[in-house]
C-alpha positions in Angstrom: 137.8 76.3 80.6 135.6 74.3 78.9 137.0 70.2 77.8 135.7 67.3 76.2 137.2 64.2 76.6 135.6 61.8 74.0 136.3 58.1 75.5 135.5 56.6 78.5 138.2 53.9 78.8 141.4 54.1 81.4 143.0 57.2 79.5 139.6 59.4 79.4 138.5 58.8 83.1 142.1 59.2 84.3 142.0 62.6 82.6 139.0 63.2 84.4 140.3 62.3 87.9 143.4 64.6 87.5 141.3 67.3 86.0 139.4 67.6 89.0 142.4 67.5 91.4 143.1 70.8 89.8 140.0 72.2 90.4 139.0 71.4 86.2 135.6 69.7 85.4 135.4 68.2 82.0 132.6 66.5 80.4 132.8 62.8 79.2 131.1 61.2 75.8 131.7 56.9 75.4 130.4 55.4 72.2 130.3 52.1 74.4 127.9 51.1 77.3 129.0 51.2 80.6 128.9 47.4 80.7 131.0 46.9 77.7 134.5 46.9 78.8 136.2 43.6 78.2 136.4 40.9 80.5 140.4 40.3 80.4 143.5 40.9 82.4 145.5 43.6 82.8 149.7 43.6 84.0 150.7 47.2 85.7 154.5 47.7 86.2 155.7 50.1 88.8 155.3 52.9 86.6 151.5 52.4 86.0 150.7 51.8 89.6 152.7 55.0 90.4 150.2 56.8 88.3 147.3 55.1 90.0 149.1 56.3 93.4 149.0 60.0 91.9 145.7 59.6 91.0 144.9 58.9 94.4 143.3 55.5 93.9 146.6 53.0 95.0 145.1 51.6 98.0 141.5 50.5 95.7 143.8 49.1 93.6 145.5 47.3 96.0 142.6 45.6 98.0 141.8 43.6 94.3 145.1 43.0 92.9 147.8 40.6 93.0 151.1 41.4 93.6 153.5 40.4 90.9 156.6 39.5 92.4 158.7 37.9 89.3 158.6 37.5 85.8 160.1 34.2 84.2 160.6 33.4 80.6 160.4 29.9 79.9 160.8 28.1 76.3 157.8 26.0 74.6 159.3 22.7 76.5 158.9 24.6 80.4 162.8 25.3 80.3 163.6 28.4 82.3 165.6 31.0 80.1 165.5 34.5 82.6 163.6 35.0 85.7 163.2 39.0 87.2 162.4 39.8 90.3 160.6 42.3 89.5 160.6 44.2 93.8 163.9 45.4 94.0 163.7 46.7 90.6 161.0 48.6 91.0 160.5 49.5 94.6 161.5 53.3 94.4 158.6 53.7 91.8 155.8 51.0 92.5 154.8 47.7 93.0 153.8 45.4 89.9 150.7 44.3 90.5 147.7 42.3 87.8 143.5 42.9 88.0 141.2 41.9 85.8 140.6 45.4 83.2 136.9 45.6 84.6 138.3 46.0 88.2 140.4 48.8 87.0 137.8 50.4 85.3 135.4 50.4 87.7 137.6 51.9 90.2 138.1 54.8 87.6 134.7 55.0 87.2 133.6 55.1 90.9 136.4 58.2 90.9 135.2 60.4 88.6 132.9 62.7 91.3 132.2 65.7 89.3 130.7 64.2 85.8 128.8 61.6 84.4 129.7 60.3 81.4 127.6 59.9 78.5 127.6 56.4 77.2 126.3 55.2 74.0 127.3 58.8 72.7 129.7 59.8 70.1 131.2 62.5 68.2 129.8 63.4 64.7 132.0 66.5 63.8 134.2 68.6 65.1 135.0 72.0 63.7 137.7 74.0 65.1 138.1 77.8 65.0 140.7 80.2 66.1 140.2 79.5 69.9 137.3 76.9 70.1 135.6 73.8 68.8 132.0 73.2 67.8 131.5 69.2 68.4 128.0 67.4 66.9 127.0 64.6 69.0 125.4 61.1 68.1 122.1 62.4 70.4 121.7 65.5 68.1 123.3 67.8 70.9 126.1 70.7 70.2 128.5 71.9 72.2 131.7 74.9 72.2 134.9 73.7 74.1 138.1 75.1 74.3 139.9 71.9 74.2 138.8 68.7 72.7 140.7 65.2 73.8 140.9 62.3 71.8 141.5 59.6 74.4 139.3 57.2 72.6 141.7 53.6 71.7 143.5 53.0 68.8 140.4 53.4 65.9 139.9 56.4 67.5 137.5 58.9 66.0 138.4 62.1 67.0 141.6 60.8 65.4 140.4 60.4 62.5 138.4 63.7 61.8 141.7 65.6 62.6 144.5 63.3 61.4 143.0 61.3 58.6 146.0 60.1 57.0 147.1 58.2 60.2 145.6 54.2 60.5 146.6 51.7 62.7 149.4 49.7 60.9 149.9 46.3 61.4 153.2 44.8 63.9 152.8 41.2 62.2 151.3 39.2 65.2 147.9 38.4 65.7 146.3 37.5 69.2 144.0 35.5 71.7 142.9 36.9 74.9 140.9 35.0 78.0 140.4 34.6 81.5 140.9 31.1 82.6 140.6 29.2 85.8 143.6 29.2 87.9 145.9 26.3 87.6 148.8 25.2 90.4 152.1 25.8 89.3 151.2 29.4 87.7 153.2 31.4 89.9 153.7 35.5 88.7 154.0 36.7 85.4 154.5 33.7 83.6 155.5 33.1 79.3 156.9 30.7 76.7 158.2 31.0 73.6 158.1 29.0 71.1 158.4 28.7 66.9 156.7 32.1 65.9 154.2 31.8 69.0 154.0 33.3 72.6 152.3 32.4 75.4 151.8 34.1 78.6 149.6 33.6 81.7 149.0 35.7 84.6 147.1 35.1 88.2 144.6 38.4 88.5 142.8 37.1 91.4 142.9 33.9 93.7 140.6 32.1 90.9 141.6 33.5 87.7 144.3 33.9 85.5 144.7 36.4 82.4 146.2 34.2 79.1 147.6 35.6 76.7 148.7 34.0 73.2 149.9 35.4 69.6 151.5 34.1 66.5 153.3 36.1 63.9 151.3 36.0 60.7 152.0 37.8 57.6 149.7 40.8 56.5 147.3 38.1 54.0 147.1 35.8 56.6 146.1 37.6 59.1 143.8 39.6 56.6 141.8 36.2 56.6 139.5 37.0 60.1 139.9 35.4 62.7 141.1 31.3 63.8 140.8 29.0 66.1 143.8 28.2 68.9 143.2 24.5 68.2 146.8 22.8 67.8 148.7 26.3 67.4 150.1 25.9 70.6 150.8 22.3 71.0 154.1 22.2 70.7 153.8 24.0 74.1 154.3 21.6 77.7 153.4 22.8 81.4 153.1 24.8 83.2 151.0 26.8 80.9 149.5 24.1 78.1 146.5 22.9 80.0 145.0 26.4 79.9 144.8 26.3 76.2 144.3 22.7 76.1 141.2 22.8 78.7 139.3 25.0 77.1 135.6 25.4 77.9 133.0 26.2 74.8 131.8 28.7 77.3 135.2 30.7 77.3 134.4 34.0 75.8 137.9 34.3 73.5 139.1 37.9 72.2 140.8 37.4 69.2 142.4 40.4 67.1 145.3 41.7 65.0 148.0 43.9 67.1 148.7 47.1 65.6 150.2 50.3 66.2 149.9 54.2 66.0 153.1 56.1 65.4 152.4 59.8 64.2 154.5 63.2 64.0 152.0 64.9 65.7 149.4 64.4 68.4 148.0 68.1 68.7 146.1 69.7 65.8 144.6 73.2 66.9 142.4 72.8 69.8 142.0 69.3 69.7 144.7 67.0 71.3 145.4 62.6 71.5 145.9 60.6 74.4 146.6 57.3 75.4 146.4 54.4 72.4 144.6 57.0 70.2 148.4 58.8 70.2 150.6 56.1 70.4 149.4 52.6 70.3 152.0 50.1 70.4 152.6 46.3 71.2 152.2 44.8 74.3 155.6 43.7 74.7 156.3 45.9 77.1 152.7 45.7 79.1 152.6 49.7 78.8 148.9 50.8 77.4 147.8 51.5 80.4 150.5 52.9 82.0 151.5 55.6 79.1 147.6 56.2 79.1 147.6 57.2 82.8 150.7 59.2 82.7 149.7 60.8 79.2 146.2 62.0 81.9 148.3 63.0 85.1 150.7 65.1 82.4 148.2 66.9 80.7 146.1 67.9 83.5 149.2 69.5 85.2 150.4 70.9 82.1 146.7 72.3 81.6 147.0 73.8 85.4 150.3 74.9 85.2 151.1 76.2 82.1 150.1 80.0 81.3 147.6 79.3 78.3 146.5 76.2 76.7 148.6 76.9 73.5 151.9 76.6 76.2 149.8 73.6 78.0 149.5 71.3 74.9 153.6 72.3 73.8 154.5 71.2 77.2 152.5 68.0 77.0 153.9 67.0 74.2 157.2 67.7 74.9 157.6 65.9 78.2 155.2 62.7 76.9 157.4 61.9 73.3 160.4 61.0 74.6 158.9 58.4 76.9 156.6 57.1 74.7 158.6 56.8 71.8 161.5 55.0 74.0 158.4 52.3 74.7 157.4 52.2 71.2 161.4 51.5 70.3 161.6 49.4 73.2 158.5 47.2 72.2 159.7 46.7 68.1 162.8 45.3 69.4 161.4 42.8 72.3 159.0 41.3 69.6 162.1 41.5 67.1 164.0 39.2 69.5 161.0 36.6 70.1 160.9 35.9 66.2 164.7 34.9 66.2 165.6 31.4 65.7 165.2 29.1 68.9 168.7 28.9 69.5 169.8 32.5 69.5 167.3 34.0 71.8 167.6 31.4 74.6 171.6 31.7 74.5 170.7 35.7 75.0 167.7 35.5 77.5 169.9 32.7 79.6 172.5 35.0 79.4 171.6 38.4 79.0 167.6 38.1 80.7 167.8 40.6 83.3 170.5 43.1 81.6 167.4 43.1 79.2 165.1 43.8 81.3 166.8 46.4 83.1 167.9 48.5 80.0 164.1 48.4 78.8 162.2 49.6 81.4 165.0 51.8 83.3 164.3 55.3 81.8 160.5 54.6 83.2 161.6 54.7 86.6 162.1 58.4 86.2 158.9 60.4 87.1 156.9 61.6 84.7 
């Protein structure tokens, strides 16, 4: 069987990786160089480093990371509202653990034994027939594939030539991403909430710490490009203040609108979506990379499993919606709760923090 993957990001190479522990050898096209993946944080709960452990690569992972132990919630003044502890919780499935994204990636990378992928390469057209796709490439190459997967990120391409009326739609927050230096007192996943703004920090080596920051805007608003942090978060004390308020000019800032993919369908003939290119969602629930793992480590047993690829793709699909579409639910009403008024949401994270937590991420302790 012949398969493209077009992206070269978590969900593409861990497609790749479980291909080839069933004996399947795909080939690999990345619009991006290989030195282009950004240069933030990521958070894993148990689920995602479950998937890394089925993808054979949990002990790489673990010589870089940091173990994540808790997760508090704190209000803009450092007043505790919940604190998780996030081991028992998640001890059958996996430890929670944070790495800087390149880390990841290059582990991914260094895993893939069978193909190199083709960076700085992308896909020009794609025309299915009854049981194969002709693809044109960027580098004036053609190819026929039996199966064509769209596992590249939420503007995804492939996406677009086969689901055209589907766009990223906007959640109503926009959002600043760095790595700063590590600051005492930053213990574990870290955030605070404030008026209409969020911020969350967390250690992803013994130097470094991934920040995270939003702020609800409407649509206009956040039509107007991007903005400074300045005073935006100055209503916000320690723990977590001085990374925003020492700021170096040399910090290299991502700033973008979050958005989200929610479509009927994620299969169209031949060709099939993974990861964010399927089902992009907030990060209120930390789950991009996790869903994109699992989304690989199903479709590759599906592919090996299943008695044609017609069956492989139904069964995909079938056993990835539920889950991801109990995230996607899960993520609306996490954000819906951090825009309520001060008041209400600490009396329900003081009281209700943990319950919360637990009735999220519960039905992701179940294997995939």
């Amino acid at each position: 069987m012949k398969i493209l993957i077009v992206g070269g990001g978590i969900a593409g190479l861990s497609l790749a990786i479980a291909l080839e522990q069933r004996g399947y050898q795909a080939d690999i096209v990345e619009k991006y160089s290989a030195h282009s993946v950004s240069g933030t944080g990521l958070f894993l709960p148990g689920n995602a480093t479950r998937a890394i452990a089925q993808l054979g690569l949990l002990d790489d992972t673990l010589d870089i990371a940091v173990p994540i132990k808790s997760q508090q919630i704190l209000d803009s003044s450092g007043k505790q509202l919940s604190i998780t502890h996030t081991e028992p919780f998640w001890g059958p499935c996996g430890p929670c653990l944070s790495l800087p994204r390149r880390a990841l990636y290059k582990i991914l990378l260094g895993a893939v034994r069978h193909t190199s992928p083709k960076f700085l390469t992308e896909v020009q057209a794609i025309r299915q027939f009854q049981k194969r796709c002709e693809v044109d490439f960027s580098d004036g190459r053609s190819g026929i594939y039996d199966l064509v997967v769209g596992a590249d990120g939420i503007n995804s391409a492939v996406r677009q030539m086969v689901f055209p009326e589907v766009a990223p739609a906007y959640v109503g927050n926009v959002c600043w991403r760095f790595i700063a230096p590590t600051l005492p007192g930053i213990e574990g996943w870290t955030v605070m909430l404030g008026n209409g703004r969020t911020l969350l920090a967390i250690p992803v080596s013994d130097t470094e710490t991934y920040v995270y920051a939003d702020r609800a805007l409407n649509h206009h608003e956040a039509a107007n490009g991007s903005m400074q942090m300045g005073s935006l978060f100055g209503e916000f004390s320690d723990p977590l203040s001085p990374l925003v308020e020492n700021l170096s000019a040399e910090t290299q800032i991502h700033f973008g609108r979050i958005e989200e993919i929610s479509m009927p369908q994620w299969r169209c003939g031949r060709v099939i979506l993974i990861g964010d290119a399927a089902h992009a969602c907030s990060p209120s629930m930390a789950q991009g990379a996790g869903l994109a793992m699992e989304d690989a480590l199903v479709l590759a047993d599906s592919i090996a499993t299943r008695p044609n690829l017609a069956a492989a793709l139904a069964s995909y699909t079938d056993r990835r919606r539920p889950r991801v579409e109990w995230v996607q639910k899960q993520c609306k009403a996490r954000d819906k709760m951090r825009s309520m008024p001060r008041m209400a949401r600490s009396s329900i994270l003081k009281l209700f923090g943990n319950a919360l937590y637990e009735r999220s991420y519960t039905p992701l302790l179940a294997e995939i």
